[in-house]
Structure formats: C-alpha cells, structure tokens
Rosetta silent file (secondary structure, phi, psi, omega in degrees, C-alpha in Angstrom):
SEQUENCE: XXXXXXXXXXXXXXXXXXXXXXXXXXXXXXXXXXXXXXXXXXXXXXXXXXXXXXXXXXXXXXXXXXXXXXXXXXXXXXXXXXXXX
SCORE:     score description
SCORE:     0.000 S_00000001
   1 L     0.000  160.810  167.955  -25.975   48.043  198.905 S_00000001
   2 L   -70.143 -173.189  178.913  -25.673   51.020  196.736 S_00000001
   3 L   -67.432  -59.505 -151.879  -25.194   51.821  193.534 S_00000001
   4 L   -87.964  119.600 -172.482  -21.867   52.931  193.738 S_00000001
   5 L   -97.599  160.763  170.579  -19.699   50.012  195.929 S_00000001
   6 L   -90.427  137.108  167.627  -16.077   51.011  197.210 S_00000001
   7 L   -67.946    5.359  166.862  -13.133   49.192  195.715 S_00000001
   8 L   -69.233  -57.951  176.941  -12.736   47.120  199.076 S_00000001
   9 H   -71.981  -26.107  162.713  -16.032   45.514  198.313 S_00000001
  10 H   -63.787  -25.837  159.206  -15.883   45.328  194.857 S_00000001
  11 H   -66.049  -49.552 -178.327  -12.321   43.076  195.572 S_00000001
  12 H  -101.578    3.734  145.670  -13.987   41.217  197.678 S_00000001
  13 H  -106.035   17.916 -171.618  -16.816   40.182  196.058 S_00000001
  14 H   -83.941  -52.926 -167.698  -14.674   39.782  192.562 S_00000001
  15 H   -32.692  -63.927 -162.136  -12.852   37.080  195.115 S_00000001
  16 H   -61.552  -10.077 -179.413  -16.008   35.803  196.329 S_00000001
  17 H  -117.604   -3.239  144.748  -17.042   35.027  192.703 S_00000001
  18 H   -36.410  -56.698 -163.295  -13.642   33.555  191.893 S_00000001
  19 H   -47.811  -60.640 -155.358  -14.482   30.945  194.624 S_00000001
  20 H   -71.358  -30.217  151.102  -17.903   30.034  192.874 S_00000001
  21 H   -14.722  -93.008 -165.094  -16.405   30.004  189.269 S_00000001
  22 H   -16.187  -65.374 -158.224  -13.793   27.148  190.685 S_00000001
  23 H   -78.738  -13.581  148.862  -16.700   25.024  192.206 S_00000001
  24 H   -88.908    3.952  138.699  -18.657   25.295  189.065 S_00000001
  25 L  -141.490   68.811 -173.707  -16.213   24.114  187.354 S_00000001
  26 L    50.421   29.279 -178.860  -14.585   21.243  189.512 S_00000001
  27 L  -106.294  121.866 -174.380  -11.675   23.018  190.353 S_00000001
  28 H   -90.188  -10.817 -151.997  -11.652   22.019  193.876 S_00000001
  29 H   -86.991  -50.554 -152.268   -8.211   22.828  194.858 S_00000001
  30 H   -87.758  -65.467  159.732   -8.196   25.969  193.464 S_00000001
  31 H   -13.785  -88.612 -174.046  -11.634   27.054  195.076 S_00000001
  32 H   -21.552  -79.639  132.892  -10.289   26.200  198.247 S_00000001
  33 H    54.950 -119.627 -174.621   -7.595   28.217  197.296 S_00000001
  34 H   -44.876  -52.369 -172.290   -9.515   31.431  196.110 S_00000001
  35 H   -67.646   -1.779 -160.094  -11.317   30.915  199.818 S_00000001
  36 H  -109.497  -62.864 -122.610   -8.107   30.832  201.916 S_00000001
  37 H   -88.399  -33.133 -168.024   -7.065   34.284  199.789 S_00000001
  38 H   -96.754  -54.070 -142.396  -10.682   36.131  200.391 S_00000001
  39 H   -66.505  -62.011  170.592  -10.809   34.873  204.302 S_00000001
  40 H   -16.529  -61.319 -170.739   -7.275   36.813  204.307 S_00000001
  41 H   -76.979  -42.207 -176.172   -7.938   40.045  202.651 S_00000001
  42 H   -45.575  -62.817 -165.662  -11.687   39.776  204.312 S_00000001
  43 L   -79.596   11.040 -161.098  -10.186   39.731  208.035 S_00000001
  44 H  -107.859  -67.856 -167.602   -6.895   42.347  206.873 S_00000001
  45 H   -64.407 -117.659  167.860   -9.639   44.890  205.663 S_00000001
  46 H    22.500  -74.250 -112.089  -12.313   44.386  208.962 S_00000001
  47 H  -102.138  -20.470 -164.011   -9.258   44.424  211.385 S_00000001
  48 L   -87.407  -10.082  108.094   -7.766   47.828  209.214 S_00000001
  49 L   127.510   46.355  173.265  -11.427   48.449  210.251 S_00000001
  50 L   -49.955  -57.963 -166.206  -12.018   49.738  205.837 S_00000001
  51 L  -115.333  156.998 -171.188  -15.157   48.338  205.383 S_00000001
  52 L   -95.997  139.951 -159.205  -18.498   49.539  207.455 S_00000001
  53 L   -64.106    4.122 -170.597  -20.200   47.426  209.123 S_00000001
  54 L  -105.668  -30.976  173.717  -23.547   47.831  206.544 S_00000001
  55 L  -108.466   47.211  149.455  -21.041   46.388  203.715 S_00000001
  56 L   -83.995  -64.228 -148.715  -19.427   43.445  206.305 S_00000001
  57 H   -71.086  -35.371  154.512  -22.669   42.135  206.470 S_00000001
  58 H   -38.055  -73.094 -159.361  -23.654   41.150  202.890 S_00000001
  59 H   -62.453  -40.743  165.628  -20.632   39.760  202.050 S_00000001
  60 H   -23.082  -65.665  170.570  -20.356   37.719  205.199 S_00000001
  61 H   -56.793  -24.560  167.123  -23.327   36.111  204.081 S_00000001
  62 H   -76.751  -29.973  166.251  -22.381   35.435  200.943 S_00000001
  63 H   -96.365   -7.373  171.941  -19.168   33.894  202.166 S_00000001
  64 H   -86.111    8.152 -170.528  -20.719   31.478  204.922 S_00000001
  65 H   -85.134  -34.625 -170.173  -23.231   30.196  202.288 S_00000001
  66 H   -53.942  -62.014 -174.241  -19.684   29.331  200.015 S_00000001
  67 H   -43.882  -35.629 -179.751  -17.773   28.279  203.191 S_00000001
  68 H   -70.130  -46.388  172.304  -20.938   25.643  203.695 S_00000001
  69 H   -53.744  -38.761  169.078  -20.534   24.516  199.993 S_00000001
  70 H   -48.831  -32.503  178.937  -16.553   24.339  200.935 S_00000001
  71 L   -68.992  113.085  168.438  -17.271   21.508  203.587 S_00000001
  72 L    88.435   12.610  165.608  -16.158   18.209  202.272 S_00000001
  73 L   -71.411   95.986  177.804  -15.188   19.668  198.928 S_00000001
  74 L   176.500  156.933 -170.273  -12.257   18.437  197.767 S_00000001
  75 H   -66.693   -8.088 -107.558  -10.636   15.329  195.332 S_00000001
  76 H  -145.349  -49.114 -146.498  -10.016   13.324  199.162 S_00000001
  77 H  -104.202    0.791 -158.861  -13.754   12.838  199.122 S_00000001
  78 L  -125.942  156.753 -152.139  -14.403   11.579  195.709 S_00000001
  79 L  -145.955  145.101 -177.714  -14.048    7.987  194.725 S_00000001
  80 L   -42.316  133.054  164.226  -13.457    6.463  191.184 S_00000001
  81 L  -112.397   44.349  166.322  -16.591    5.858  189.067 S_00000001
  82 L   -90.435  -45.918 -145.275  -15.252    2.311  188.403 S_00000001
  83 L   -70.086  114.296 -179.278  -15.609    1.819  192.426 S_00000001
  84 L   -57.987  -46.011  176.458  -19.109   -0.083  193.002 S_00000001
  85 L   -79.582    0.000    0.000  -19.442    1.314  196.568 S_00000001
C-alpha cells in the first residue's frame, strides 16, 4: 500500500492490531472480542463497497493469519497448571 492509507484502512488495521495486542497479552476474551468488532466494520465497509479491492486484500490477509491464531483461543481450552494431564 501507499504512503498515504484512507481512514477506512487505517480503522481497520488500528482494529486489527487491537486483536494482536489482546493475544499478546492473554486477554483472550477480549481478543475475541476486538475480532467479532473488526469482522463487523470489515464486512459493513466491503458491502458499502468503501474500500478497493487493492486495500481488501492486505488486510484480509492479515486478518485470516489472526483468525487462524483465534482457533482454540480461549480460557475453555486451558487447564490448571496444578492438573498433571
């Protein structure tokens, strides 16, 4: 991308670095969150058809690599570290 980004994309990667904040520092809930909030605005902006398809495509990538980090994230998965097993 260029220098100079449009405030749609500059929102939506501020979101996108919200998310990675959270998961570096174990807030899983909140990640999750941040990720429900960017999918939102992401598919609002696309459908209002805002951002061009040459700035879609970054960020897209940038949010499936998160969304793959997102699978199985969450306090549900994580077990005591008293628990032997």
């Amino acid at each position: 991308m260029g220098l100079f980004k449009s405030k749609y994309v500059r929102w939506l990667e501020n979101l996108l670095e919200h998310v990675q904040m959270d998961m570096s520092n174990n807030y899983k809930d909140s990640a999750h969150e941040q990720m429900e909030n960017f999918e939102k605005t992401f598919a609002e902006y696309k459908e209002a058809k805002i951002l061009k398809d040459k700035e879609i495509e970054p960020i897209e990538e940038r949010a499936n690599e998160l969304r793959e980090k997102l699978k199985g994230y969450s306090h549900k998965d994580q077990r005591p570290y008293w628990s032997k097993n």
